[in-house]
N, C-alpha and C positions, 0 to 999 in steps of 0.2 A: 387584504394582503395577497398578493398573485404568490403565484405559483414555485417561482426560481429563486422568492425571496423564503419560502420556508424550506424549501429544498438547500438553499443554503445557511441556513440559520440552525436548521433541525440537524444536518447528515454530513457537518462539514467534516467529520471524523473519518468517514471513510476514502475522501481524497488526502488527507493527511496520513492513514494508514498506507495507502497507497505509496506515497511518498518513504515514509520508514522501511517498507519492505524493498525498494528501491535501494536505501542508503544501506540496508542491512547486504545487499547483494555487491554491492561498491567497497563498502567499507574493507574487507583485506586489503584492497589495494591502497585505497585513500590513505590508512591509518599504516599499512606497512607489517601486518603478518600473516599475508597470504604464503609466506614459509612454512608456515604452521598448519599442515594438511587438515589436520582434523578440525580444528577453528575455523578453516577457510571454508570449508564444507558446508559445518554447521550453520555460518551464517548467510552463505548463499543459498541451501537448501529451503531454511526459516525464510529468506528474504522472499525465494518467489514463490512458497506458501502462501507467508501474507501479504504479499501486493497481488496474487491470482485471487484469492476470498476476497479482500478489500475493494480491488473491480470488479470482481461477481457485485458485491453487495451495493458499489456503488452506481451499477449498471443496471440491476434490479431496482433499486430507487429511482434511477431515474426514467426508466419503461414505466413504473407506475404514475410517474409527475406527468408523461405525455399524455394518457388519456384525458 
């Protein structure tokens, strides 16, 4: 089994992660209560928390797949 096939078989969570902190950063506006200061915050705060951990981790996985 090469290499790109366990990297994405093992670690597909962390481009998915990626993904969520993405929608969590969107989502006020998509869903419609970016009025709501403190909710709009909260989720853009959370969102690029975890889309910045989620590409660290998924960035770090994959430095380690190239050697």
């Amino acid at each position: 089994m090469n290499k790109v096939s366990i990297l994405i078989r093992e670690h597909w969570q962390d481009g998915v992660s990626v993904l969520v902190g993405i929608w969590l950063v969107v989502s006020p506006w998509v869903l419609g209560y970016y009025g709501i200061a403190a909710a709009m915050w909260n989720s853009v705060v959370l969102g690029v928390i975890f889309a910045v951990a989620a590409g660290a981790a998924l960035l770090d996985v994959t430095i380690l797949f190239r050697g």
